[in-house]
C-alpha positions in Angstrom: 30.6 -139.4 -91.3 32.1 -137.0 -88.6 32.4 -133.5 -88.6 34.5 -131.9 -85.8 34.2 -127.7 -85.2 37.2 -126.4 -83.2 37.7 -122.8 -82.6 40.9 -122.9 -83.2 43.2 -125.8 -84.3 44.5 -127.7 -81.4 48.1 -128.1 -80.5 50.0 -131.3 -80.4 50.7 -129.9 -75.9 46.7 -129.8 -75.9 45.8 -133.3 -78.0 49.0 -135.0 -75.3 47.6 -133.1 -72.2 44.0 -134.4 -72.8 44.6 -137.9 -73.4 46.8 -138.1 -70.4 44.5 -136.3 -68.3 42.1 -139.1 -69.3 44.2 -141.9 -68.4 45.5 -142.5 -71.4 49.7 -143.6 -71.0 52.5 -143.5 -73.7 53.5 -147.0 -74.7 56.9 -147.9 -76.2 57.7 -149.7 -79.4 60.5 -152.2 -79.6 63.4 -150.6 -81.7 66.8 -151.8 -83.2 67.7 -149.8 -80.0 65.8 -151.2 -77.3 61.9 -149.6 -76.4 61.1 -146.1 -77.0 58.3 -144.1 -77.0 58.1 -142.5 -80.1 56.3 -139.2 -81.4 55.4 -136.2 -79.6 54.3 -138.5 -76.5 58.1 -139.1 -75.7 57.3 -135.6 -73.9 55.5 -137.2 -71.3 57.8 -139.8 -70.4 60.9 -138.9 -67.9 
């Protein structure tokens, strides 16, 4: 089992920011509509 101890509880701006600064890249899902990006990680995509 994990424990994690934050300070404070981290924002969805922080969790996004700190994946992409580690590499990490939003990747669509295939929709009725075509590909999207779905979730708060459609912020990072243009």
């Amino acid at each position: 089992m994990a424990v994690a101890i934050c300070e404070e509880e981290p924002t969805e701006r922080s969790l996004l920011e700190a994946r992409l600064a580690r590499g990490w890249s939003p990747t669509a899902t295939d929709t009725v509509d075509g590909p999207k990006v779905l979730g708060y990680a459609a912020c990072a995509v243009p």
